[in-house]
PDB file with SEQRES, HELIX, SHEET and CRYST1 records, atoms N, CA, C and O in Angstrom:
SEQRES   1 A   83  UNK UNK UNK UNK UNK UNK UNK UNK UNK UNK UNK UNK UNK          
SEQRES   2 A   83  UNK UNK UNK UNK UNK UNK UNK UNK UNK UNK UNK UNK UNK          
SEQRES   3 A   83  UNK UNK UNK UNK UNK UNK UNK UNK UNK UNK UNK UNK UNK          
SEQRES   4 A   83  UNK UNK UNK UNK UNK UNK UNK UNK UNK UNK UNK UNK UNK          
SEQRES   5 A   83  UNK UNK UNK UNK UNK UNK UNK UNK UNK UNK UNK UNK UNK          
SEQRES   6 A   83  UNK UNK UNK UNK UNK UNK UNK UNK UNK UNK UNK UNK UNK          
SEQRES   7 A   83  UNK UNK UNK UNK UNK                                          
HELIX    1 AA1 UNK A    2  UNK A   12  1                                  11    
HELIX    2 AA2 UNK A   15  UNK A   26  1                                  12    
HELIX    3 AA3 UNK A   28  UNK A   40  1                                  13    
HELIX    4 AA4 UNK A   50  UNK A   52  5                                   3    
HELIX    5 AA5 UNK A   53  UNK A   76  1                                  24    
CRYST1    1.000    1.000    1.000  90.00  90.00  90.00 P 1           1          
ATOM      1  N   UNK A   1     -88.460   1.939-244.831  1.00  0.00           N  
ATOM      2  CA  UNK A   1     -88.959   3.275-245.034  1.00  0.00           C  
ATOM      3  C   UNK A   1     -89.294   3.937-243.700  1.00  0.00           C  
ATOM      4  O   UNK A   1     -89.347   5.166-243.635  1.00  0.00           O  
ATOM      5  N   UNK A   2     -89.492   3.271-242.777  1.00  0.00           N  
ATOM      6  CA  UNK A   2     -90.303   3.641-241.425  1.00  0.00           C  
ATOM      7  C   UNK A   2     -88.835   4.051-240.602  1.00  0.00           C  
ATOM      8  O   UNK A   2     -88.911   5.155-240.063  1.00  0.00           O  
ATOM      9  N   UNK A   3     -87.710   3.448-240.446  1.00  0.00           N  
ATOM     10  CA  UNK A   3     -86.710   3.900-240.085  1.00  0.00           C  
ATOM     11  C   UNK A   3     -86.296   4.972-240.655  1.00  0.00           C  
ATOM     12  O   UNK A   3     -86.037   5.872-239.856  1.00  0.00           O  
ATOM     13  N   UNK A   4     -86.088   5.287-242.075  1.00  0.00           N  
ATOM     14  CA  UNK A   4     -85.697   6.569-242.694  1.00  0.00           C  
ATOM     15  C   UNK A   4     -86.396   7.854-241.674  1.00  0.00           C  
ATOM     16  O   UNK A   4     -85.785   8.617-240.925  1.00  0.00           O  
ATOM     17  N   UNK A   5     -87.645   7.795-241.901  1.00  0.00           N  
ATOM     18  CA  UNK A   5     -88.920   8.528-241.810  1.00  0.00           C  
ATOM     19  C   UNK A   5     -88.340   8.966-240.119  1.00  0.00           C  
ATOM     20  O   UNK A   5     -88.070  10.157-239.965  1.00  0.00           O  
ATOM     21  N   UNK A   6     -88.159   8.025-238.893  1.00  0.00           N  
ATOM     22  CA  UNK A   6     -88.199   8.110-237.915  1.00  0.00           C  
ATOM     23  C   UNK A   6     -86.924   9.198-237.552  1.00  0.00           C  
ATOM     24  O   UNK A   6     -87.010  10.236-236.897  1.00  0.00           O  
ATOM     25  N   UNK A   7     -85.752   8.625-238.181  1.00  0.00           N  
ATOM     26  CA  UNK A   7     -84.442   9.060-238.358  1.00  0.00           C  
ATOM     27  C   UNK A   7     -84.668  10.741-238.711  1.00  0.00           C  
ATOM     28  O   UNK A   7     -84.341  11.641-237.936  1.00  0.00           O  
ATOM     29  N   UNK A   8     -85.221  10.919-239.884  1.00  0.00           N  
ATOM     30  CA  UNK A   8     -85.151  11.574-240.069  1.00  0.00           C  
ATOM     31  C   UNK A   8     -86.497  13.225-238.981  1.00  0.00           C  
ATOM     32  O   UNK A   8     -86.548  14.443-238.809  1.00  0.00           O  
ATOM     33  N   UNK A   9     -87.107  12.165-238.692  1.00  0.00           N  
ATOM     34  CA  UNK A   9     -88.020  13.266-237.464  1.00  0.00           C  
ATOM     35  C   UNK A   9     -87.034  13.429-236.285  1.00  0.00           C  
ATOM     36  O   UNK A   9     -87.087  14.545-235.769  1.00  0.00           O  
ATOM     37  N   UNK A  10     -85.991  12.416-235.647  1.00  0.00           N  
ATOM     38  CA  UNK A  10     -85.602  12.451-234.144  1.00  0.00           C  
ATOM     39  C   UNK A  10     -84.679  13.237-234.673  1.00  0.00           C  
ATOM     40  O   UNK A  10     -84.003  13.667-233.738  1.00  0.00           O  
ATOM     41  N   UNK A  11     -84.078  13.886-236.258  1.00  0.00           N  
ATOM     42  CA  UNK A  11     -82.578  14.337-236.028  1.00  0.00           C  
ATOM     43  C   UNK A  11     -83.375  15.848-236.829  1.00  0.00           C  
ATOM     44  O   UNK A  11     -82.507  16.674-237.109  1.00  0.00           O  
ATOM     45  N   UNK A  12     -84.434  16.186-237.115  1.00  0.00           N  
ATOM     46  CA  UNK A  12     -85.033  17.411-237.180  1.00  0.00           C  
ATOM     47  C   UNK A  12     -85.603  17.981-235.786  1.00  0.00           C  
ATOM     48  O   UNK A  12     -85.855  19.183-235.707  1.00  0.00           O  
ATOM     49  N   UNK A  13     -85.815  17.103-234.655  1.00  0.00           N  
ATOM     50  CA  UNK A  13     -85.972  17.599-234.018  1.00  0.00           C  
ATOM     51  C   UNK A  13     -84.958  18.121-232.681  1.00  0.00           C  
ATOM     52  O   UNK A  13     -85.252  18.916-231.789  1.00  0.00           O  
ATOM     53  N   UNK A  14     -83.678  17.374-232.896  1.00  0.00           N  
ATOM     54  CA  UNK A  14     -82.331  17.645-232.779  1.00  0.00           C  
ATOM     55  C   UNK A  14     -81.816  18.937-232.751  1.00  0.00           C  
ATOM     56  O   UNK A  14     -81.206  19.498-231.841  1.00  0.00           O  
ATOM     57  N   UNK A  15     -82.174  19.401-234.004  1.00  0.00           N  
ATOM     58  CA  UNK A  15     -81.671  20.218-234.805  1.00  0.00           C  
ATOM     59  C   UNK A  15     -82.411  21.480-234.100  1.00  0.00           C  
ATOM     60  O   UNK A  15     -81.973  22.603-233.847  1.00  0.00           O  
ATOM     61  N   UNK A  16     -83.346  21.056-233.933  1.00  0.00           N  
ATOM     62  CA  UNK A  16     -84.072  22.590-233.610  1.00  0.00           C  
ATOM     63  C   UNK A  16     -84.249  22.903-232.155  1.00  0.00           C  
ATOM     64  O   UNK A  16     -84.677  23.972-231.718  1.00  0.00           O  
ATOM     65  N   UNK A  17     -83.871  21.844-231.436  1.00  0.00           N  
ATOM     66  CA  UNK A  17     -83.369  21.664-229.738  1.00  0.00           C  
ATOM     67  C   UNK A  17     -81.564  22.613-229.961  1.00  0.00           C  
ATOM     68  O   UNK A  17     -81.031  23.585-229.426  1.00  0.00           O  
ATOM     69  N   UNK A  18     -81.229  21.749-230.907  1.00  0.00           N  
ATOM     70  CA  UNK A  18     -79.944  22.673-230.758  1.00  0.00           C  
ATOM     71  C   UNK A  18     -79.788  24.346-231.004  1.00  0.00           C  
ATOM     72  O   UNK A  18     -79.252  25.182-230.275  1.00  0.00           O  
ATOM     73  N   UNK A  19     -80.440  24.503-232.265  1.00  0.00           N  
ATOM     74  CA  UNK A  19     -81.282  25.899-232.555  1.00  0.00           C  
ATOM     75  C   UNK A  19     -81.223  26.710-231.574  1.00  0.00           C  
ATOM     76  O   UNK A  19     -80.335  27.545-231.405  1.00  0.00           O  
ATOM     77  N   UNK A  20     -82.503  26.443-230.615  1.00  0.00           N  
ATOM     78  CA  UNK A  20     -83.436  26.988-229.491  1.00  0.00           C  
ATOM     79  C   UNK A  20     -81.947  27.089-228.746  1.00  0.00           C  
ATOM     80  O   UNK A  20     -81.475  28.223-228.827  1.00  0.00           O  
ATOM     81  N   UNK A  21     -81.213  26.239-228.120  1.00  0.00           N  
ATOM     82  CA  UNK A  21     -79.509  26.237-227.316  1.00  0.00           C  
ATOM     83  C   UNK A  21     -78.980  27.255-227.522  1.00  0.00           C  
ATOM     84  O   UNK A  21     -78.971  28.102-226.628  1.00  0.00           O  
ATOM     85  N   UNK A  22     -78.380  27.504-228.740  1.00  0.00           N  
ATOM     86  CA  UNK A  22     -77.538  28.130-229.593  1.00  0.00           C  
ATOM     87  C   UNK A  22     -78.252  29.689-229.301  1.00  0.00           C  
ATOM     88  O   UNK A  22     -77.502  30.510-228.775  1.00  0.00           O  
ATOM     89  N   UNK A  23     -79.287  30.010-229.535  1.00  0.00           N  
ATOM     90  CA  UNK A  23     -79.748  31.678-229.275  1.00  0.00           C  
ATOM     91  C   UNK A  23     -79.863  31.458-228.341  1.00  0.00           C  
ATOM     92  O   UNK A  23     -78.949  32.206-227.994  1.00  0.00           O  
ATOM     93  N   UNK A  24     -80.310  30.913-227.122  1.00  0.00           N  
ATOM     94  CA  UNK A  24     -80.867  31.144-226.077  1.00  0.00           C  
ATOM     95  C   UNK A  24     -79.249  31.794-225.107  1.00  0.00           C  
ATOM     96  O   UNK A  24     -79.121  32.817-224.435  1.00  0.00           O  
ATOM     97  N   UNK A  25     -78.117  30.560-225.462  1.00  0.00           N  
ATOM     98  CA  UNK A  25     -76.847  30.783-223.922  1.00  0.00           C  
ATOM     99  C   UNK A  25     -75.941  31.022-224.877  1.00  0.00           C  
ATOM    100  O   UNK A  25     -74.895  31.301-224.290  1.00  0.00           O  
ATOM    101  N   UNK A  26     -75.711  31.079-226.565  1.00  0.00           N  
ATOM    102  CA  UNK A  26     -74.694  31.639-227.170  1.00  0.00           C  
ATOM    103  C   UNK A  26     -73.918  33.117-227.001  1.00  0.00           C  
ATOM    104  O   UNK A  26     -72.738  33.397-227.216  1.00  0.00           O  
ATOM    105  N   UNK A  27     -74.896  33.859-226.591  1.00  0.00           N  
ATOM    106  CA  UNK A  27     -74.126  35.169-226.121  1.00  0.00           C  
ATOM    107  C   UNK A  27     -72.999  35.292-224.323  1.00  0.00           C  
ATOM    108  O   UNK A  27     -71.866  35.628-223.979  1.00  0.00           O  
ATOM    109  N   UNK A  28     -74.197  34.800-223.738  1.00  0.00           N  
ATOM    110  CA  UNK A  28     -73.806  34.759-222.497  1.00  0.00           C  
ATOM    111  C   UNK A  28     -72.206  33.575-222.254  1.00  0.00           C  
ATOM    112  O   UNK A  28     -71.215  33.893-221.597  1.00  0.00           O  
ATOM    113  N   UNK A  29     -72.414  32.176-223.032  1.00  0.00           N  
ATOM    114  CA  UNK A  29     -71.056  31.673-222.981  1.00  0.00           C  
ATOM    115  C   UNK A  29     -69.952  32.151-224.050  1.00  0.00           C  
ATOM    116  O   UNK A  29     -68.813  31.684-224.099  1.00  0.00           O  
ATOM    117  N   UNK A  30     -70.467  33.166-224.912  1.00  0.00           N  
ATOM    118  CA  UNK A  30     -69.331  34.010-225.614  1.00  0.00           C  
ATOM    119  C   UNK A  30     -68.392  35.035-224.880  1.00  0.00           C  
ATOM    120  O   UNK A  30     -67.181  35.140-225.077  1.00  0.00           O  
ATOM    121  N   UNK A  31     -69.094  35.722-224.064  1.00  0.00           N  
ATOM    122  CA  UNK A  31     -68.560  36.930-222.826  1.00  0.00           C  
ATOM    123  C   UNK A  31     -67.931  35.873-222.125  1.00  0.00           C  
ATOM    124  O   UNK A  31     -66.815  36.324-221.869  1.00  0.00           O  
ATOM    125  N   UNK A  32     -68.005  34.741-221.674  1.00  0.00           N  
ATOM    126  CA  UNK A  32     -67.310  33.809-220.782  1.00  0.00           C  
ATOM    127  C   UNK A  32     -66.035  33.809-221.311  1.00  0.00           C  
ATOM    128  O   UNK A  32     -64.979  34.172-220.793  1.00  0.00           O  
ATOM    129  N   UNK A  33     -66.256  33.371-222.372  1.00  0.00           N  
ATOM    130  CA  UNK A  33     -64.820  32.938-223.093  1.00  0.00           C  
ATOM    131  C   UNK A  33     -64.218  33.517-223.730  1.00  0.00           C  
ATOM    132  O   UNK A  33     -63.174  33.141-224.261  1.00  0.00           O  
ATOM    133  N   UNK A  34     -65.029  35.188-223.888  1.00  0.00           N  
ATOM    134  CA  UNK A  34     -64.001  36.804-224.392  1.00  0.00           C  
ATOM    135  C   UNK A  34     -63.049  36.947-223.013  1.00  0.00           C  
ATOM    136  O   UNK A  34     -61.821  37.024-223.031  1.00  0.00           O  
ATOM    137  N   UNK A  35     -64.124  36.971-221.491  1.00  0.00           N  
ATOM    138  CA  UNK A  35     -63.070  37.329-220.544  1.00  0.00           C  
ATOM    139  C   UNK A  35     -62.094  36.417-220.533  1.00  0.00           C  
ATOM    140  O   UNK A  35     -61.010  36.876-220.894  1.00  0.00           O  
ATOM    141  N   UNK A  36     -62.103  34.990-220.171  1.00  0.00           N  
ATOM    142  CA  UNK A  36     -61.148  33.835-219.889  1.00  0.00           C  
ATOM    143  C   UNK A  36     -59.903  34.130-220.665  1.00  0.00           C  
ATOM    144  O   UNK A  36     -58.774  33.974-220.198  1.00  0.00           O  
ATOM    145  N   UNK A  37     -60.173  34.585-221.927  1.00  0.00           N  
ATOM    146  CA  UNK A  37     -59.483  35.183-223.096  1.00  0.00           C  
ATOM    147  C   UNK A  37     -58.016  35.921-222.570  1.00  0.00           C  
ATOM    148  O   UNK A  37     -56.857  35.532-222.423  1.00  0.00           O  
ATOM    149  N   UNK A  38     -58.978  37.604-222.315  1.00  0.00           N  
ATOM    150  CA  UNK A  38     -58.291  38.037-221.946  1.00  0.00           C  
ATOM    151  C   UNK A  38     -57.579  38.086-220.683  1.00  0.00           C  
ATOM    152  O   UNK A  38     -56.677  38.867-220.379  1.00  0.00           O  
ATOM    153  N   UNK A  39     -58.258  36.858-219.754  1.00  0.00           N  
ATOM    154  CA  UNK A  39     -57.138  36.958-218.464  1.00  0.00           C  
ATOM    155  C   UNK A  39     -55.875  36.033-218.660  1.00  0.00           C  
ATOM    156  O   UNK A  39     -54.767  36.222-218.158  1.00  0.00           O  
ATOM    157  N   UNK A  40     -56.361  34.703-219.722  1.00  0.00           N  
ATOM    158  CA  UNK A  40     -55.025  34.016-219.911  1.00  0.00           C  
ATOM    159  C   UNK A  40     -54.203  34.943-221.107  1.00  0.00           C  
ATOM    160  O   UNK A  40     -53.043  34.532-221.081  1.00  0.00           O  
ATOM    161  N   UNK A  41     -54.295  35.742-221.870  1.00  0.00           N  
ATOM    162  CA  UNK A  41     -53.557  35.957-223.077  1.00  0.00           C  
ATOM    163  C   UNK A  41     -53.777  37.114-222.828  1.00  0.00           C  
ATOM    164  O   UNK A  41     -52.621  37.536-222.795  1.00  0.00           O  
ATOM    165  N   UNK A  42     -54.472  38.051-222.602  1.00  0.00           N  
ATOM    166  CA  UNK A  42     -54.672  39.739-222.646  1.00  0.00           C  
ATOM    167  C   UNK A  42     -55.166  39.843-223.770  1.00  0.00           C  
ATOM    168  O   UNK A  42     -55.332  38.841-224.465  1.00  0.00           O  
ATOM    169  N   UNK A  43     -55.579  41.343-224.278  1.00  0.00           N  
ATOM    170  CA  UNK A  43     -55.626  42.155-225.281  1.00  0.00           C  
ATOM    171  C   UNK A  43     -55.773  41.115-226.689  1.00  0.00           C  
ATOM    172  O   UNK A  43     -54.629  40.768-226.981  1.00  0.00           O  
ATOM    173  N   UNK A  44     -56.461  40.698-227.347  1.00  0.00           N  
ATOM    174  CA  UNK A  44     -56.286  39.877-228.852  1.00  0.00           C  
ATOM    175  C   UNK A  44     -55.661  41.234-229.867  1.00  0.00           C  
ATOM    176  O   UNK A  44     -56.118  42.372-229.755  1.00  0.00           O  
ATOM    177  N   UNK A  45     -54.852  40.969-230.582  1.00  0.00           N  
ATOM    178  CA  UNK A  45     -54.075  41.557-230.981  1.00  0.00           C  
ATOM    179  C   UNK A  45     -54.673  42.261-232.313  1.00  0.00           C  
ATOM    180  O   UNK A  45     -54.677  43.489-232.400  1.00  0.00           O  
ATOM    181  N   UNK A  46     -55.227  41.352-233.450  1.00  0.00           N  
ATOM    182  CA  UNK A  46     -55.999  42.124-234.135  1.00  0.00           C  
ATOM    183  C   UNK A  46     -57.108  41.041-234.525  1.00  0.00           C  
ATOM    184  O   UNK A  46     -57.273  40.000-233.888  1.00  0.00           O  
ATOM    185  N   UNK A  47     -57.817  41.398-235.606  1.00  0.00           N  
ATOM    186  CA  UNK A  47     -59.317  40.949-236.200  1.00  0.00           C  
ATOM    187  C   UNK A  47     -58.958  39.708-236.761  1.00  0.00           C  
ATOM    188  O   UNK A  47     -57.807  39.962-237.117  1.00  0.00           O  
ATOM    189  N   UNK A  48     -59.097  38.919-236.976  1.00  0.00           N  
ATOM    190  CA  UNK A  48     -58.593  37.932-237.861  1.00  0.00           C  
ATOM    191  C   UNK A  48     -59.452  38.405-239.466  1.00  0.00           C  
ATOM    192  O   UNK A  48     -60.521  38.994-239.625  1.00  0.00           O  
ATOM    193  N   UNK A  49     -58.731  38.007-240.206  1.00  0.00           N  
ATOM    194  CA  UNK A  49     -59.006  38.166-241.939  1.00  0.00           C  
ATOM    195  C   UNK A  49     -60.916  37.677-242.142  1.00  0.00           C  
ATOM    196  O   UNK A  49     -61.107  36.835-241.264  1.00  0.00           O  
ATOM    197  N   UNK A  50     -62.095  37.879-242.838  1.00  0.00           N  
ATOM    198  CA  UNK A  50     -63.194  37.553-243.009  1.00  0.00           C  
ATOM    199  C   UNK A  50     -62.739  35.913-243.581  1.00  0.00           C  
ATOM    200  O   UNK A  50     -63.419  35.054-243.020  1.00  0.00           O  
ATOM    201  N   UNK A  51     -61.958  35.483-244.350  1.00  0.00           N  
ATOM    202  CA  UNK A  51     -61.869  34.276-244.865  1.00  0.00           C  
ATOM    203  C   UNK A  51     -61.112  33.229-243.535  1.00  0.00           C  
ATOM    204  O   UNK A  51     -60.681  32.082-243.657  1.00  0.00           O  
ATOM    205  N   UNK A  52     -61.139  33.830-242.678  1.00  0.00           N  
ATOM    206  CA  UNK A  52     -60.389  33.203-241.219  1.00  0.00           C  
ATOM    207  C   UNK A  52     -61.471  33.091-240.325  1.00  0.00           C  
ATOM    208  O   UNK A  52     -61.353  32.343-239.355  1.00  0.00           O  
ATOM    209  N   UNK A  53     -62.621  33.796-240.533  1.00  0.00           N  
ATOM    210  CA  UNK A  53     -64.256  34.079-239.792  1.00  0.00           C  
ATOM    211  C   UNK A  53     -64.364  32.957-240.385  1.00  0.00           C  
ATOM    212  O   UNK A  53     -64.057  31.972-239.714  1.00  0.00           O  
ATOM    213  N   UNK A  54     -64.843  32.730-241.858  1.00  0.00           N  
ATOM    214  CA  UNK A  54     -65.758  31.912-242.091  1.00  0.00           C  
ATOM    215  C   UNK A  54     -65.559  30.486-242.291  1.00  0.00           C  
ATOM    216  O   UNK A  54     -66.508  29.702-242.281  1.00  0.00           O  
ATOM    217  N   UNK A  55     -63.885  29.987-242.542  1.00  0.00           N  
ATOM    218  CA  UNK A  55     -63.133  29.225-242.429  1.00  0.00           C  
ATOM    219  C   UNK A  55     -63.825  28.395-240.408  1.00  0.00           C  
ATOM    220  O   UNK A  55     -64.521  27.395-240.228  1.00  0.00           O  
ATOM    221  N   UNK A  56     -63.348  29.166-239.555  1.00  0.00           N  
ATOM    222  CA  UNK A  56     -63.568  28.929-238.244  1.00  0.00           C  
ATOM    223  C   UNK A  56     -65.246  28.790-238.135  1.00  0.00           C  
ATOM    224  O   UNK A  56     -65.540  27.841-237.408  1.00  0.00           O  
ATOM    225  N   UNK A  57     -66.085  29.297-238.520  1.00  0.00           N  
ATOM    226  CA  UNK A  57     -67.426  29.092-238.295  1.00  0.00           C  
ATOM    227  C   UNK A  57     -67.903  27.832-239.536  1.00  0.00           C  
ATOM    228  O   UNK A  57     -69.006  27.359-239.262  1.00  0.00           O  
ATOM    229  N   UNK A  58     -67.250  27.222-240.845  1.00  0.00           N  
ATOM    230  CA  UNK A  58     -67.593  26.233-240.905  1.00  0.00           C  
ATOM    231  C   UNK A  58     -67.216  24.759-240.123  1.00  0.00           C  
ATOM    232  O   UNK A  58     -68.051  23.906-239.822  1.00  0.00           O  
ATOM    233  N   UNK A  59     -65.835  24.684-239.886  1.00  0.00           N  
ATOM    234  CA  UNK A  59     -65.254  23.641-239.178  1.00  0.00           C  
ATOM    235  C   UNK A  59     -65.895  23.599-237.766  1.00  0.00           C  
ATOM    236  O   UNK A  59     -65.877  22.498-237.214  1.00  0.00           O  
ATOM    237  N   UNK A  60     -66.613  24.921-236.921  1.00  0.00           N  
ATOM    238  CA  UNK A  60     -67.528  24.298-236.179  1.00  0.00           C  
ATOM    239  C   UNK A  60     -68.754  23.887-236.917  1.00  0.00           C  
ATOM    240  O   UNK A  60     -69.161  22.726-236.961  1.00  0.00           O  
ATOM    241  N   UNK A  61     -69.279  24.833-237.452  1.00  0.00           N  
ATOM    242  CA  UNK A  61     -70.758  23.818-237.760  1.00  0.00           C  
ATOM    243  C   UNK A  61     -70.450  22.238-238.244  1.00  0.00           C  
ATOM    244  O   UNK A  61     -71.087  21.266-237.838  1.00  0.00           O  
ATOM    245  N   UNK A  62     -69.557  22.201-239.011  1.00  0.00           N  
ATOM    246  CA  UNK A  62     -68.801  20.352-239.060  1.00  0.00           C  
ATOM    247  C   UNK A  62     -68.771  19.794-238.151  1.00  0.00           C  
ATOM    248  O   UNK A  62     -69.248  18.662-238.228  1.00  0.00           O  
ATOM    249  N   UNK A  63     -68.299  20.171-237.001  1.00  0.00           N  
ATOM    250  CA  UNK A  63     -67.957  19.412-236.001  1.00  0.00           C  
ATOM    251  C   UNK A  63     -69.330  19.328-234.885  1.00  0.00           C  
ATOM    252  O   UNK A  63     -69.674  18.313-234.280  1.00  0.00           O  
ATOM    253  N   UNK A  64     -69.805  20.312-234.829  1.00  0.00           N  
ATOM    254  CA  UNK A  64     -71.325  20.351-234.234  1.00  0.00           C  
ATOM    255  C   UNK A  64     -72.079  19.365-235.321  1.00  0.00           C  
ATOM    256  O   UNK A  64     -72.668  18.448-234.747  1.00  0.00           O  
ATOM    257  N   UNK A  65     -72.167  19.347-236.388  1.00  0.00           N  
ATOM    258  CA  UNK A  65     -72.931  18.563-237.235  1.00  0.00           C  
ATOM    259  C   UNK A  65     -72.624  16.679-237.264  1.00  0.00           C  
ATOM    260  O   UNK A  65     -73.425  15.766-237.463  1.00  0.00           O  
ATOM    261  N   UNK A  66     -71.114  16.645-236.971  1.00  0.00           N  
ATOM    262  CA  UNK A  66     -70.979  15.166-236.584  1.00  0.00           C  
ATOM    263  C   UNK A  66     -71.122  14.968-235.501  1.00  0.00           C  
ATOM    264  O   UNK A  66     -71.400  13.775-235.373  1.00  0.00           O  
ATOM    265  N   UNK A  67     -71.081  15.769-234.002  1.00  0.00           N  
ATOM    266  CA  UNK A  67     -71.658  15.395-233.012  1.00  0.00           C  
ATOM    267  C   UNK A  67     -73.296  14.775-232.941  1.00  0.00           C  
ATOM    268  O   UNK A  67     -73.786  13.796-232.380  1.00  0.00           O  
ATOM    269  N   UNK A  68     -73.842  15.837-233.779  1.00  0.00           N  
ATOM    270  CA  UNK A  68     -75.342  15.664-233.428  1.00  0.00           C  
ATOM    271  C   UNK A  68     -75.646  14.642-234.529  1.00  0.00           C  
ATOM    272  O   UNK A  68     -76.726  14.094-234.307  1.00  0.00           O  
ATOM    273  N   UNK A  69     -75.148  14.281-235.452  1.00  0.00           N  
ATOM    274  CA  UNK A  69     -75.371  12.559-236.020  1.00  0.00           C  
ATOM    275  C   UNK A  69     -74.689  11.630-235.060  1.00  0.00           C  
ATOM    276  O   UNK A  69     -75.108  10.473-235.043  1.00  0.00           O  
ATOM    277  N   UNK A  70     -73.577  11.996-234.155  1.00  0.00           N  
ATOM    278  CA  UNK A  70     -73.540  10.882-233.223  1.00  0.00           C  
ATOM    279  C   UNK A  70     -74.560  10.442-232.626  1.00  0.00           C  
ATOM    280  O   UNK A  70     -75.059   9.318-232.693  1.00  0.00           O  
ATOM    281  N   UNK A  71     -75.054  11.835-231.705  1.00  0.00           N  
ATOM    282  CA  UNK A  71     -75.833  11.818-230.701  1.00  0.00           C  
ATOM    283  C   UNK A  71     -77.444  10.717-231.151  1.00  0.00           C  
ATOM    284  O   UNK A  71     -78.010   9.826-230.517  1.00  0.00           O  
ATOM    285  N   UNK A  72     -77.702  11.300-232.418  1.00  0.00           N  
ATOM    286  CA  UNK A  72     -79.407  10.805-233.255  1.00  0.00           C  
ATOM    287  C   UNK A  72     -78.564   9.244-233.493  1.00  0.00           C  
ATOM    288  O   UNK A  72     -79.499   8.444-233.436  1.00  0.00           O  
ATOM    289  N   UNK A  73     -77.685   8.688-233.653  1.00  0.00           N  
ATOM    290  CA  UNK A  73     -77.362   7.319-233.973  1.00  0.00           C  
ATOM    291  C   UNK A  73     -77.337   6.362-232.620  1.00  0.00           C  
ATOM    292  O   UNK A  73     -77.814   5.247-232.411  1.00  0.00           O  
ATOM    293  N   UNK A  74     -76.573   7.279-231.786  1.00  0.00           N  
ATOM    294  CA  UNK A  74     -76.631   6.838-230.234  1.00  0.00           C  
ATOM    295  C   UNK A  74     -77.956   6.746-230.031  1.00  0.00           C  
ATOM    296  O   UNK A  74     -78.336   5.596-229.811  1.00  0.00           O  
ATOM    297  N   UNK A  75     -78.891   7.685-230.034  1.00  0.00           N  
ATOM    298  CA  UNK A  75     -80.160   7.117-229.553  1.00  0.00           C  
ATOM    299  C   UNK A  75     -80.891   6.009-230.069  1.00  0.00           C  
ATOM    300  O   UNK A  75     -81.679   5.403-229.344  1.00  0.00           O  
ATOM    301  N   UNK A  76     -80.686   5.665-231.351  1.00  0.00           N  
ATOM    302  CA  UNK A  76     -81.130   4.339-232.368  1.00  0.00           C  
ATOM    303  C   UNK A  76     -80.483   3.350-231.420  1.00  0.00           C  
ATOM    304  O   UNK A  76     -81.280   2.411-231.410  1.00  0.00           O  
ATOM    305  N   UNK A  77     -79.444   3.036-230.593  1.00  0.00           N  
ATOM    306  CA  UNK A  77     -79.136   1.834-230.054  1.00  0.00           C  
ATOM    307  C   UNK A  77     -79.832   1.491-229.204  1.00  0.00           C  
ATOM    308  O   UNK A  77     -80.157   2.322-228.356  1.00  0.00           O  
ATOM    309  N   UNK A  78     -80.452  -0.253-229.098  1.00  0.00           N  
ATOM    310  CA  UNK A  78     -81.250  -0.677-228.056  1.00  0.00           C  
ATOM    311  C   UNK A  78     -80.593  -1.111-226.887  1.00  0.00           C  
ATOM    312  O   UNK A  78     -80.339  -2.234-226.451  1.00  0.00           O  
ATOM    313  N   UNK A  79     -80.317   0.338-226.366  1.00  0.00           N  
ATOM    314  CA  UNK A  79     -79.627  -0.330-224.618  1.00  0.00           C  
ATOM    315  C   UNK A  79     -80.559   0.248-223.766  1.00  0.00           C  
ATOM    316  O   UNK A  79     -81.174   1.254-224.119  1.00  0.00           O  
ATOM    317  N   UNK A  80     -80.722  -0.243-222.749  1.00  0.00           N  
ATOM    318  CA  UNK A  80     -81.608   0.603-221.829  1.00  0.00           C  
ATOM    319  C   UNK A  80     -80.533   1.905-221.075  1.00  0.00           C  
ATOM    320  O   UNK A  80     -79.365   1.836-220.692  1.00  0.00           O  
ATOM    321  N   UNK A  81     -81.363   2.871-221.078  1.00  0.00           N  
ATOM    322  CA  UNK A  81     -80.718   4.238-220.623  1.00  0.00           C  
ATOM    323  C   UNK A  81     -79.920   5.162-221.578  1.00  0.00           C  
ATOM    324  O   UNK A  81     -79.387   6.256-221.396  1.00  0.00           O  
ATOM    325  N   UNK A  82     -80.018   4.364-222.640  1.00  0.00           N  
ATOM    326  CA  UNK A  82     -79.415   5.569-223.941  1.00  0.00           C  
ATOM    327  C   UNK A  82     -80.282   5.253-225.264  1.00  0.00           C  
ATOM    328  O   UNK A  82     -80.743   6.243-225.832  1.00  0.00           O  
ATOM    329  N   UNK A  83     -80.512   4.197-225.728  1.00  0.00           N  
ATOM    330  CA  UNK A  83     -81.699   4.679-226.974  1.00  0.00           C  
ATOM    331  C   UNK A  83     -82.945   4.444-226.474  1.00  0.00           C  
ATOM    332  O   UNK A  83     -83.941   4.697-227.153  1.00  0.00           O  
TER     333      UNK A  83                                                      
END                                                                             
């Protein structure tokens, strides 16, 4: 029970480290990667479809979401310098 309990505090508090990330440099590395954009490709051609938005914004939160159960499992290991 004490592992659940623990698990479940180090990966709420994960979560809200990532949170705090996410508003804090999400705008500023978005303009990064609008310009990079347009210097390798130019001009984006049109909008993509709303079901192409939300399609692309779940498969990241998926993929952000199995990172950060990596990351909370990685720290459970007893090595010195990573859990």
């Amino acid at each position: 029970m004490g592992n659940i309990l623990s698990l479940t505090l180090i990966l709420t508090c994960k979560v809200n480290d990532y949170l705090q990330f996410i508003l804090l440099f999400s705008p500023p590395l978005q303009d990064i990667a609008d310009a990079a954009y347009k210097r390798s490709r130019g001009r984006p051609l049109t909008m993509p479809g709303l079901g192409n938005m939300i399609a692309d914004m779940l498969f990241s939160l998926l993929l952000q979401s199995l990172f950060l159960i990596q990351g909370v499992l990685a720290n459970l290991l007893p090595l010195p310098g990573i859990g």
